[in-house]
C-alpha positions as CSV (number, residue, x, y, z in Angstrom):
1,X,6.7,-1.4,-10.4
2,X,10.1,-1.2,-8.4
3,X,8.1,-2.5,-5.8
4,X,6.8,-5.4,-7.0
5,X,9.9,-6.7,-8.9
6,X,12.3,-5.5,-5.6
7,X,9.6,-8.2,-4.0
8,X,9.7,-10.8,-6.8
9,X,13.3,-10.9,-6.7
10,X,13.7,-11.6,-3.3
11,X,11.1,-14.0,-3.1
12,X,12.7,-15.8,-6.2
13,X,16.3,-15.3,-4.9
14,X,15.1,-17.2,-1.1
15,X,13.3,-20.3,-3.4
16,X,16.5,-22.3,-3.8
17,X,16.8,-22.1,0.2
18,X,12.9,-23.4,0.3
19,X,13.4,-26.4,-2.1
20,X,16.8,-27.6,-0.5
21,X,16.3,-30.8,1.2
22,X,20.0,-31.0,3.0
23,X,20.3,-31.5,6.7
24,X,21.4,-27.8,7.1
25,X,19.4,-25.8,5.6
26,X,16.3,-27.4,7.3
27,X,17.5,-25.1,10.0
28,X,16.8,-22.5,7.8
29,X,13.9,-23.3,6.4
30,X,11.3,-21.3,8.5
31,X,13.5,-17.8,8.3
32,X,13.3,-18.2,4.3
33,X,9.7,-19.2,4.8
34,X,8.6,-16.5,7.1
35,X,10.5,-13.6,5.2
36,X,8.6,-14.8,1.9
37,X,5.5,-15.0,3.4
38,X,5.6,-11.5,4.7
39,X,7.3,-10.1,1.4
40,X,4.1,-11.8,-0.7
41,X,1.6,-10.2,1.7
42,X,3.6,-7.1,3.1
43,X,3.3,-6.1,-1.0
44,X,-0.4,-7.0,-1.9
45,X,-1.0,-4.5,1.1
46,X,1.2,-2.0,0.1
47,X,-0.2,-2.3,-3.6
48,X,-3.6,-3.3,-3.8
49,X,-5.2,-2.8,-0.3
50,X,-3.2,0.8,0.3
51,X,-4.8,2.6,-2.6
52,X,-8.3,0.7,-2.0
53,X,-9.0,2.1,1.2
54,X,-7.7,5.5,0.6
55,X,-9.6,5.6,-2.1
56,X,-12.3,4.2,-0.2
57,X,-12.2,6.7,2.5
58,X,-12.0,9.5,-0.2
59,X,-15.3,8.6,-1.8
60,X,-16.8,8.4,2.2
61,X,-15.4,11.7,2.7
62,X,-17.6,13.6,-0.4
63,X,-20.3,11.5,0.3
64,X,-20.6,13.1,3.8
65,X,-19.8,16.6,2.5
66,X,-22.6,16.3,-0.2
67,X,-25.6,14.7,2.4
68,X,-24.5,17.9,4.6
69,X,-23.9,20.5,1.9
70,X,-26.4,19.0,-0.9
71,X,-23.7,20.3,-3.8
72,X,-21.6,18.4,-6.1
73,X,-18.0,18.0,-4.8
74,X,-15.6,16.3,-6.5
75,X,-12.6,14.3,-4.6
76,X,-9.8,16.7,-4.6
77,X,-12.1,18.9,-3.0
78,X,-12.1,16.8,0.0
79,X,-8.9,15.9,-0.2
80,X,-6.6,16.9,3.1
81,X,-3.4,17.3,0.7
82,X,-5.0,19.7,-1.5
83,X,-6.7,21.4,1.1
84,X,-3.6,22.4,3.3
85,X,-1.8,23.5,-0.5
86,X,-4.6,25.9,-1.1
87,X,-4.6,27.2,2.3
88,X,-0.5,27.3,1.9
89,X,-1.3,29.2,-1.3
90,X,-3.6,31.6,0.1
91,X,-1.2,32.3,3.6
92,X,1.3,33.4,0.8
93,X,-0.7,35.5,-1.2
């Protein structure tokens, strides 16, 4: 959420600069434009697209394991975090 609004207020705070029509700020036109633009898409990466393709990649990842094993595994079994915790665990034990 602090992302999105951080990236809504700026966006909203550079709009007065993209709908004056003075001589002056014409020079400053493509800046405001460009730093929008890549605000706008810089967050639907971040937020959508980030978490699709992990998650993606995740699901990949326990399909492989299963066509080599043949059992059930469920995501957190393939996932690397997890993995190097329990191995962290088990090194302390």
């Amino acid at each position: 959420r602090a992302i999105f609004l951080t990236s809504l207020t700026t966006v909203a705070g550079l709009s007065p600069l993209l709908l004056e029509k003075s001589r002056q700020a014409q020079f400053l036109k493509p800046m405001a434009i460009s730093i929008s633009y890549g605000i706008i898409i810089a967050t639907f990466l971040t937020l959508l697209m980030l978490p699709l393709l992990l998650s993606a990649g995740n699901s990949i990842k326990v399909f492989i394991k299963w066509m080599k094993t043949g059992d059930k595994i469920t995501k957190e079994e393939v996932e690397r975090a997890n993995i190097e915790l329990n191995s962290e665990k088990d090194a302390l034990q």
